[in-house]
C-alpha positions as CSV (number, residue, x, y, z in Angstrom):
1,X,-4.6,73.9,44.1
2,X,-1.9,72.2,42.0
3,X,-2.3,69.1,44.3
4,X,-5.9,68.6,44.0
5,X,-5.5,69.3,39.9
6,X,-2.7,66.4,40.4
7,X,-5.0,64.3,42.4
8,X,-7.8,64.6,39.3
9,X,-5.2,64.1,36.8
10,X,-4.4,60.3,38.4
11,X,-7.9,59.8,39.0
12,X,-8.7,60.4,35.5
13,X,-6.1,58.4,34.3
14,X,-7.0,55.5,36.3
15,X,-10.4,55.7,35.4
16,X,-9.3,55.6,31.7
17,X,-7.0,52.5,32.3
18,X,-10.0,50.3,33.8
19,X,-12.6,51.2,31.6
20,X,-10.0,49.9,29.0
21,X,-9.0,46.9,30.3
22,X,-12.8,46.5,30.9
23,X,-13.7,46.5,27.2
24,X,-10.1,44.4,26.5
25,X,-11.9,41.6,28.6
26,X,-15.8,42.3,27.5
27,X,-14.0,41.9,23.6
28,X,-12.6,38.6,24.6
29,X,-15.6,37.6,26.2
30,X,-17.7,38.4,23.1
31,X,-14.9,36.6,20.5
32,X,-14.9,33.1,22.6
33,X,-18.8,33.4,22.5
34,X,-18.8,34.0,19.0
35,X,-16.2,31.0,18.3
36,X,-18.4,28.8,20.6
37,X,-21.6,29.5,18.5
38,X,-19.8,29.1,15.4
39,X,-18.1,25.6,16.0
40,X,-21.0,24.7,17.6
41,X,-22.8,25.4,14.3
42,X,-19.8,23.4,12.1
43,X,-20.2,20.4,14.4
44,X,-24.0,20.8,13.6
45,X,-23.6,20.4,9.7
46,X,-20.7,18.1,9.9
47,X,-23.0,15.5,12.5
48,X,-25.8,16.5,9.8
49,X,-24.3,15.4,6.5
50,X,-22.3,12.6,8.8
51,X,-26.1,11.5,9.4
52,X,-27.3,11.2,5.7
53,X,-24.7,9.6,4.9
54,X,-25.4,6.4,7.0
55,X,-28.9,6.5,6.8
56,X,-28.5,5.7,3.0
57,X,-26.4,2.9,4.4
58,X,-27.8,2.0,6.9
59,X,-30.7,-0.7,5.6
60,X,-27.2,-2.4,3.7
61,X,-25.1,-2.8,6.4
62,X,-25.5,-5.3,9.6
63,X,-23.4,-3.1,12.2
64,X,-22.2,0.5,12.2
65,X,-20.6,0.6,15.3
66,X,-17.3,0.1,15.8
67,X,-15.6,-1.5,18.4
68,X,-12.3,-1.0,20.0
69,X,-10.4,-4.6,19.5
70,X,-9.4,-6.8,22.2
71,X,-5.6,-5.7,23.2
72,X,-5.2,-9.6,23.1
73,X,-6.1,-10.3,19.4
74,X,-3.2,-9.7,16.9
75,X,-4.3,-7.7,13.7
76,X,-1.7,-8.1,10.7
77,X,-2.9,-5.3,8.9
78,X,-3.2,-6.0,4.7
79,X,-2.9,-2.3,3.7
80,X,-0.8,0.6,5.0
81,X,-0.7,4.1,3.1
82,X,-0.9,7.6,4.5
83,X,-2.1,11.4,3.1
84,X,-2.7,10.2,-0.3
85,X,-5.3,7.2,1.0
86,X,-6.6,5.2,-1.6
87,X,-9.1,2.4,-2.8
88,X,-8.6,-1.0,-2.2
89,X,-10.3,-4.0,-3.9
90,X,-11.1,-6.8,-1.7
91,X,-12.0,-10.3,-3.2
92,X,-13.9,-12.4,-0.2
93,X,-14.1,-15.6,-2.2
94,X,-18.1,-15.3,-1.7
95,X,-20.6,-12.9,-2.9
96,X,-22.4,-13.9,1.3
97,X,-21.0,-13.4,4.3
98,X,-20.4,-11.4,7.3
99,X,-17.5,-9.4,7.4
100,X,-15.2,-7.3,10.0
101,X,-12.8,-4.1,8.9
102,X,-10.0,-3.7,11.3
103,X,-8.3,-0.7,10.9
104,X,-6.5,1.6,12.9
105,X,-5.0,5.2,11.8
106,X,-3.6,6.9,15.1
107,X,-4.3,10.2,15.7
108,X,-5.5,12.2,12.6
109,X,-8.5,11.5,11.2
110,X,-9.2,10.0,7.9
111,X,-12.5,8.7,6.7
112,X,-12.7,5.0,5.5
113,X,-15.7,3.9,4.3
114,X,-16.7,0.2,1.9
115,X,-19.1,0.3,-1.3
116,X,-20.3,-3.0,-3.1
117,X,-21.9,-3.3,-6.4
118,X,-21.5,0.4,-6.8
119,X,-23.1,1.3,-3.9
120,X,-21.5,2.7,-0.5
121,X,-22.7,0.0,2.4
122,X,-20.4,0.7,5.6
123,X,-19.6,4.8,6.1
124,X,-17.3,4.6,9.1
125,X,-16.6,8.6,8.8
126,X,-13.6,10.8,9.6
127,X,-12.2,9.5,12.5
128,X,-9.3,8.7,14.0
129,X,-8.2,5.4,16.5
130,X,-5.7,7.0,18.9
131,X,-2.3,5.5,19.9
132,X,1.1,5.7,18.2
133,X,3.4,3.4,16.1
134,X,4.5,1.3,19.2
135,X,0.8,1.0,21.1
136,X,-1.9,1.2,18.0
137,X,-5.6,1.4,18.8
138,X,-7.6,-0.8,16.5
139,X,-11.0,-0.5,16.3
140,X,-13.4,-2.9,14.4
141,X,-16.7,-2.6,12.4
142,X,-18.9,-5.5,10.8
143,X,-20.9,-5.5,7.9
144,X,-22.7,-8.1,5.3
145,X,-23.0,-8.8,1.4
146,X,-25.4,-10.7,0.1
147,X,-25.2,-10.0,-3.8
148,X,-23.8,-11.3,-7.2
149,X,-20.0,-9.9,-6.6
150,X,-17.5,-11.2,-4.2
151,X,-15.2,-8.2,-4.0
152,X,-15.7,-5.4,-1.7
153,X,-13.9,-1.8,-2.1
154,X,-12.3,0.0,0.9
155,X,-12.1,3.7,0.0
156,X,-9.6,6.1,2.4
157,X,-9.4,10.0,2.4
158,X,-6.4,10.9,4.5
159,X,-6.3,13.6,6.6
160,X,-10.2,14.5,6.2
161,X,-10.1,16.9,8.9
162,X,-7.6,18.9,7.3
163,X,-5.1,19.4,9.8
164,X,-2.2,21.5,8.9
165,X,0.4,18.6,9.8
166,X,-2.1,16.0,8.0
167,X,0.9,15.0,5.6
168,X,2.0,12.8,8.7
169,X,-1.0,10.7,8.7
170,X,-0.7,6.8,8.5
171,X,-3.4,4.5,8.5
172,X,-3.7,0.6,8.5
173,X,-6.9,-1.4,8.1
174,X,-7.6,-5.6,7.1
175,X,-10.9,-7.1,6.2
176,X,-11.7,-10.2,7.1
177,X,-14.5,-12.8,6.9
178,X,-16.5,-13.9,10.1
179,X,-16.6,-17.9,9.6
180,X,-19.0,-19.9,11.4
181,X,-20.6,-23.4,11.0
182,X,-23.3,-21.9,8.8
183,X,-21.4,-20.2,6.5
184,X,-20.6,-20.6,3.4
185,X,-16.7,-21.9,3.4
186,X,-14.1,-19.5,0.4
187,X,-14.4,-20.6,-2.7
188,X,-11.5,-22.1,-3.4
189,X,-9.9,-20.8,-7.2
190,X,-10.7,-23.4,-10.2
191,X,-10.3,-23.1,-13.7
192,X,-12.1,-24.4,-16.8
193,X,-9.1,-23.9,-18.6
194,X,-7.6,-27.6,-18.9
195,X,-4.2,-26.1,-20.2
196,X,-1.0,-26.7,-18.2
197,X,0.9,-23.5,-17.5
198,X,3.4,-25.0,-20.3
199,X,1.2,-24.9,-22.9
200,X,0.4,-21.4,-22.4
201,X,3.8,-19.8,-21.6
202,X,6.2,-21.8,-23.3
203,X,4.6,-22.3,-27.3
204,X,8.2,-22.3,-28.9
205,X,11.2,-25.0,-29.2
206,X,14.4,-24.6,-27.7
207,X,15.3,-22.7,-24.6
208,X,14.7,-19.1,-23.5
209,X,12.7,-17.4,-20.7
210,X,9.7,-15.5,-20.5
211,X,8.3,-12.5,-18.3
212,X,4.5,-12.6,-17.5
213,X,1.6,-10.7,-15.8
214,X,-1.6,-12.2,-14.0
215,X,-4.0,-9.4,-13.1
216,X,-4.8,-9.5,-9.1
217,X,-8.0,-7.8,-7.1
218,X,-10.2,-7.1,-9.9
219,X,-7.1,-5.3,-12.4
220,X,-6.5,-6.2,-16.0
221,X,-2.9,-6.5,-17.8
222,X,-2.5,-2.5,-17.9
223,X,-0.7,-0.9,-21.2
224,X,2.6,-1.3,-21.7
225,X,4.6,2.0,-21.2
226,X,1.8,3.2,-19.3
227,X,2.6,5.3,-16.3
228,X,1.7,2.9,-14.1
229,X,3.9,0.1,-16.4
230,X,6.7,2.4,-15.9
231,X,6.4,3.2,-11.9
232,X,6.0,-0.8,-11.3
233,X,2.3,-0.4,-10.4
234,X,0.2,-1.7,-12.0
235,X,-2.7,-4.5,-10.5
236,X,-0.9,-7.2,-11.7
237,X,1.6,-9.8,-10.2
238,X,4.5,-10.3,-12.8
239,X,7.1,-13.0,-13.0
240,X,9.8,-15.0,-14.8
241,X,9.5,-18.6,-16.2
242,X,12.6,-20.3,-18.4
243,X,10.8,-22.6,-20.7
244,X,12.6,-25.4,-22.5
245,X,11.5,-27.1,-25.6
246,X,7.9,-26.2,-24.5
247,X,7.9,-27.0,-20.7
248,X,8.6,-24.9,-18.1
249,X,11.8,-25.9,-15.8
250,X,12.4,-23.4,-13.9
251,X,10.5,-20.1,-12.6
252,X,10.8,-16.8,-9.9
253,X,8.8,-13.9,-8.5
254,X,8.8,-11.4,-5.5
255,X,6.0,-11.6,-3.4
256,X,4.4,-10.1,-0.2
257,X,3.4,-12.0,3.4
258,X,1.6,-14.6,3.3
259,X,-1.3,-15.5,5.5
260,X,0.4,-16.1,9.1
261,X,3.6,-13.9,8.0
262,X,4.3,-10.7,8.9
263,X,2.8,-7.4,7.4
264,X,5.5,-6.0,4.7
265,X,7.9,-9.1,4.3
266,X,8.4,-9.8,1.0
267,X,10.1,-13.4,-0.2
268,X,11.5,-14.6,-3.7
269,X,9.1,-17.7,-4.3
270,X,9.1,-20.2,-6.9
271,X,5.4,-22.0,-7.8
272,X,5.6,-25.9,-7.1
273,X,5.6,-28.6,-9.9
274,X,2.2,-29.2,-8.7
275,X,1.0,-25.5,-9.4
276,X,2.7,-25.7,-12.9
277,X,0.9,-28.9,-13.5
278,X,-2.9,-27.6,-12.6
279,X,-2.0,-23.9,-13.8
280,X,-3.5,-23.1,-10.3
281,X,-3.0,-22.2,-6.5
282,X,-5.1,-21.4,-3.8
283,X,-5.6,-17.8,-4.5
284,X,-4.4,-17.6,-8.4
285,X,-5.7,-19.0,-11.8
286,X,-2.1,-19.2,-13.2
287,X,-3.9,-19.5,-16.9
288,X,-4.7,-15.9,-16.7
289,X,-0.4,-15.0,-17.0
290,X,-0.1,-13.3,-20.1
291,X,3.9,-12.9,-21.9
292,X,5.3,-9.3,-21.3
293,X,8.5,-10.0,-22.4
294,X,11.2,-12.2,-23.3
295,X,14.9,-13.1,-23.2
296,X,16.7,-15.9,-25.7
297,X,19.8,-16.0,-23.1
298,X,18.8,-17.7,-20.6
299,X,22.5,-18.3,-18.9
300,X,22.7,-14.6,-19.3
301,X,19.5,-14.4,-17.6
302,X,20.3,-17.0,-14.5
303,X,23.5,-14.7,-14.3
304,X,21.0,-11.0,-14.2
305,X,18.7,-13.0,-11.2
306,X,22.1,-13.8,-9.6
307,X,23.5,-10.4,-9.5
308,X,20.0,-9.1,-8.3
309,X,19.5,-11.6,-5.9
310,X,22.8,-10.2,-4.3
311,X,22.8,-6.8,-4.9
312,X,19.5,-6.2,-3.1
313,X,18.0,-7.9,0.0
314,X,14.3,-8.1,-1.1
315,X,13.1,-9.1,2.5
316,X,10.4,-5.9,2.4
317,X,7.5,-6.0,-0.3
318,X,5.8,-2.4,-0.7
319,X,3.1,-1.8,-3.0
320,X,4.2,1.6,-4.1
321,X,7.4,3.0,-3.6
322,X,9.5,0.2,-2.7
323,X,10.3,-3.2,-3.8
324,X,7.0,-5.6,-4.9
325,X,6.7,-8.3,-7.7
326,X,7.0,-5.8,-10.8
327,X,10.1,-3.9,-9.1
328,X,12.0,-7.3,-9.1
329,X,11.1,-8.1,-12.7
330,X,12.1,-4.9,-13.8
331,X,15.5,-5.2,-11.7
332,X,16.5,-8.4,-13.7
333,X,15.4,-6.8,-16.7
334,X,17.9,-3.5,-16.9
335,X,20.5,-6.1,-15.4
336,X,19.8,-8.1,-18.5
337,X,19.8,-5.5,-21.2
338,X,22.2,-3.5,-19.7
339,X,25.4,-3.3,-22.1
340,X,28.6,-5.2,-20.4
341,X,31.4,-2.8,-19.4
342,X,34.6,-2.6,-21.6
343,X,38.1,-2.5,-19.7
344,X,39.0,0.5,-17.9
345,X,35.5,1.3,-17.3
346,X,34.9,3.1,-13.7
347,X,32.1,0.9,-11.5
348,X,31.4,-0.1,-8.2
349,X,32.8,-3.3,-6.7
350,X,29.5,-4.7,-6.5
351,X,29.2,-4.2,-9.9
352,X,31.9,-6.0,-11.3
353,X,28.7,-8.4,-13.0
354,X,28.5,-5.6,-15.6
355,X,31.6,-5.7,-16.8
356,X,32.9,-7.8,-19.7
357,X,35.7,-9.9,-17.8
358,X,32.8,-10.2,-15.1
359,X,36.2,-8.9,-12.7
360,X,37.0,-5.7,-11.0
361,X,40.5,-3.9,-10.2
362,X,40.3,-1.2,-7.6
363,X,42.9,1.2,-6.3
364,X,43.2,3.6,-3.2
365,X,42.1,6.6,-4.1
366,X,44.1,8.9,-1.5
367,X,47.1,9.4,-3.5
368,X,44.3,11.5,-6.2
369,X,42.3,12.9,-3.1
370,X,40.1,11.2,-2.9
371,X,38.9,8.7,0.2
372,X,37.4,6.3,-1.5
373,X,38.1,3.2,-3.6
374,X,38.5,3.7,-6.9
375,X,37.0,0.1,-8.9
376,X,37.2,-0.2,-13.0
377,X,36.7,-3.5,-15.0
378,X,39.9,-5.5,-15.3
């Protein structure tokens, strides 16, 4: 008897064990259904609203396809930025033309799309290119203006998709116009304004030196002590002329590449006589430069540009948090005002500039514990 009741016990218990693992399985069954159907219905709205988007652009723009880029064509990319995207104004020199967008943004997706005349003509969506750092995937998409305005705006949402590690996404893109024999050739900056840059910087006798801005892709001058004034930001290429009894004989600026130069090198430039002399160049009217500041000693001055100039390397330019054109400026500046250093005066070796005597006396610090030099002004 107690063997049979044992026997019915374990059957019992079996039978309890399957019937659970059973339902365990049917449950798991019936949650991977259910996240099927749902994503299926998220991937639904998103294709949805992905579709009324272009098909209010689609009558403005000429492609909306884009195409992965030859491996063989090299794209220097024009603009780099990551999570925080951005918008970008892009003067084409024409208000018609055909246009490509090359950009590339690895493997989280951000949506890039391009409006002109307040209007949004190329919706490329929230996608992403593939590839890494050391093999990027650019793609390419076309489109067409045909209006009264020759800039374009690029517009960037990073990380669109949301993705928990979206704070690591980086995206590069370039615009660039499709010539051909038909087209309409850049217009080519020209001025009305029959000024030399002298007479518009450099109004007063005698010597001294002058900081100025020139607002670039669609900007204005900004206000001073703005934020953007005081993080070195603002759309606006600043630099330093040293005017002499009203002509300019010397000048300096910080720029970016140059067309044929790699992305992200940055140069300290000079404009030519000839530049100076027709208060133009091929991509700036140098009329538009407006005073920001100004400095009476100008050997002072040379000294502050010297100092700078070998302090810091300035071969990177980077729009935001790095070195660019207003960076530089303000660099010279603080060097400038910056009081000079009585004797005695602890300061780094390479800062011996600041100091009164313009000399440094340093002393091992080991026998005070410490393992560095120890520098003062002499």
């Amino acid at each position: 008897m107690k063997n049979i009741l044992l026997i019915c016990f374990v059957c019992l218990f079996i039978s309890n064990v399957s019937a659970q693992g059973f339902f365990d399985k049917l449950k798991k069954k019936a949650e991977a259904e259910l996240n099927k159907a749902v994503n299926k219905t998220v991937d639904k709205a998103t294709e949805k609203a992905t579709e009324k988007i272009m098909d209010k652009t689609r009558d403005l723009t000429a492609s909306m396809i884009a195409q992965k880029v030859d491996a063989n064509k090299q794209i220097t990319p024009e603009y780099a930025g990551g999570i925080s995207g951005g918008d970008y104004a892009i003067d084409l020199g024409t208000n018609k033309a055909k246009v490509t967008l090359y950009y590339c943004n690895y493997t989280i997706s951000d949506r890039i799309w391009i409006s002109y005349q307040g209007k949004n003509i190329l919706e490329i969506g929230c996608v992403a290119t593939g590839g890494d750092e050391k093999n990027p995937v650019w793609k390419a998409t076309d489109f067409e203006i045909d209006g009264k305005k020759t800039v374009v705006y690029v517009h960037i949402t990073g990380n669109c998709s949301n993705r928990s590690d979206g704070n690591q996404t980086k995206w590069l893109f370039r615009v660039e116009r499709v010539e051909s024999e038909n087209q309409e050739k850049p217009i080519k900056v020209e001025t009305e304004d029959k000024r030399t840059l002298d007479e518009c910087l450099c109004k007063e006798k005698g010597e001294y030196a002058v900081s100025a801005k020139n607002p670039i892709m669609g900007g204005d001058y900004g206000k001073t002590g703005s934020g953007a004034d005081q993080l070195n930001i603002q759309q606006v290429h600043e630099h330093i002329f040293i005017c002499k009894d009203g002509k300019i004989v010397d000048n300096i600026g910080f720029r970016g590449a140059v067309k044929g130069e790699p992305f992200g090198k940055g140069q300290i430039f000079s404009y030519n006589a000839t530049e100076i002399q027709n208060g133009v160049t091929d991509d700036r009217d140098l009329h538009k430069f407006a005073v920001s500041g100004k400095y009476t000693d100008v050997e002072k001055l040379r000294s502050a540009i010297n100092f700078i100039k070998n302090r810091k390397e300035y071969k990177t330019y980077e729009v935001v948090a790095g070195d660019n054109c207003q960076v530089f400026v303000d660099d010279v500046k603080k060097a400038y005002e910056k009081p000079k250093l009585s004797k005695g005066t602890q300061v780094n070796l390479e800062d011996a500039w600041y100091c009164q005597s313009g000399q440094v006396i340093c002393e091992d610090g080991k026998s005070i514990g410490i393992p560095a030099k120890i520098c003062r002004c002499k």
